[in-house]
Each structure stands twice: as C-alpha cells, then as structure tokens.
C-alpha positions, 0 to 999 in steps of 0.5 A: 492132151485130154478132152473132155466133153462139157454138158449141162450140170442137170439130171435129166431124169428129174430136172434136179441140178446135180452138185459135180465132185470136186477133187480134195487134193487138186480142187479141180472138177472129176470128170472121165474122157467120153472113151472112159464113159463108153465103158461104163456104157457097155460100148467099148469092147476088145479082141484079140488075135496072137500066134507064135510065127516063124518067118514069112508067117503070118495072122490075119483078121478082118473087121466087117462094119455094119451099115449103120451111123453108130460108128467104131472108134478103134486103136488098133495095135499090131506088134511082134517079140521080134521083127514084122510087118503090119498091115492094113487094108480098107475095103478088103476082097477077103471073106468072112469065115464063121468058123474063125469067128472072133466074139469081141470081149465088153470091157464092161463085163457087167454089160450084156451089150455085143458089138455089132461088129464082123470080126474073125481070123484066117479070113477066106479068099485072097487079097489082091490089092496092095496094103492101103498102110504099112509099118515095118518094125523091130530091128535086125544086126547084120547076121540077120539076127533081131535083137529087139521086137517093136510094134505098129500102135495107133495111138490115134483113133480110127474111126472106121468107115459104116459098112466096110470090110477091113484086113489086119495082116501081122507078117513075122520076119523072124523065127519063133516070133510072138506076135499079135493083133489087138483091137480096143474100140467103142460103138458110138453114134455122133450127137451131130 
C-alpha cells in the first residue's frame, strides 16, 4: 500500500492556490510518495559495496549516523549469486576507517547536497557481540552444492537511530559467490 501525505493546495510562496493535475486516463490526483520527493529534494542517496568471496568470506560496512534529528530513512539489501548470511549490528565496537571510505551517490545527480551520513568498508577493530539480526539464504543440495543464490532485503524501512554506529556483515557459504551490500535511503528531519 502506498501512502501519500496530503498538504494544502497552495503555493506558499505567493499564497496563489495551485490547480493539482489530473490524470487523463484514470482521472485520479498525481501525486509522488514523500520518498519519491526526497529525491527531487536531493535527499535521498545510495551506496554500495560487492566482492566476489569464497566461502567463509566476507564484506563489511558500517554506517555512523550524526547526532542530529534529521534522521536516515534506509532499505537495506544484502544478497549474494549463491549461498549467505547477512548481518547486522546496532551500536557496533567496529571503528570508522577513512581509507575505506565509502561517498554515498545522490540519487538527485543535479543536486549538490552529501549525506551526512559515516559510511565505509572493511571497518577497523573487532566485534565482539552478537549480530542483533540475522538471514540465512540460498539453498544447498546434499553434495553441499548451492544451486540458487537468494538475498536478505528490507523491504521495510529503517529508520535508524541519531548518532549510532551501525555494521553490515555479508558472509558467503560458497565459492565464487557475488555478493553485495546495498543502501538506498533519504535524510529526513519529522514535521512532528
């Protein structure tokens, strides 16, 4: 189901009431979902990580969020050509590495907005607790062979908590396995 959020029919700028568009084949209202505006917005943005693992290999990327109320919105897609595990920890002991810095992409490329967002790979440190969520996928025959790949995907939205410190871990269980970890999300601070 799709929502859509209802504001007055007036421009604000002018105070001028604005006539919406109707549609001529359904006559119904066009509008766009409020993550649909964040893109024309230049507040939605996407990063990715891949690699091609052998078994008990893995990727890894932490997300640091700022202390602030405009808050990330994120889907988050972990999958894999073959067999895996995905991950994912909240307040993770893992350290930001600027080497491996990851530049999130704006889905609005005429926008010259950057996320606020802390993102890279192959973080430092360890982490010691255990994964807060986990999703085994892909299927295996009895000779151990995976004969499909599969994926972990949020079709749910996160929104993640202000400054916190969050890790992606994507673990192949087979060899030659693609794999990768995707984030699409919006920066959006509540009218509430």
């Amino acid at each position: 189901m799709t929502y859509f959020k209802v504001t007055p029919i007036y421009d604000n700028s002018a105070g001028a009431p604005v006539i919406p568009t109707i549609d001529d084949s359904f006559s119904a209202l066009v509008g766009i979902t409020p993550e649909h505006h964040e893109i024309h917005e230049g507040d939605a943005y996407y990063a990715i990580r891949s690699a091609l693992l052998n078994s008990a290999g893995t990727i890894e990327v932490r997300v640091a969020t700022p202390n602030t109320t405009k808050w990330a919105h994120m889907l988050i897609v972990i999958e894999g050509a073959l067999a895996g595990t995905a991950e994912l920890w909240e307040g993770t002991t893992k350290t930001h590495s600027t080497t491996n810095a990851i530049t999130p992409f704006n889905r609005n490329r005429n926008s010259t907005k950057t996320s606020a967002l802390t993102i890279c790979h192959t973080p430092g440190g360890a982490e010691g607790a255990a994964a807060g969520l986990t999703k085994y996928f892909g299927a295996a025959s009895v000779s151990g062979k995976v004969s499909e790949g599969g994926g972990a995907n949020s079709r749910a939205e996160f929104i993640l908590k202000q400054n916190t410190a969050y890790l992606l871990r994507a673990t192949s269980r087979a060899d030659n396995n693609a794999m990768s970890i995707e984030l699409d999300w919006y920066e959006h601070t509540d009218d509430n």
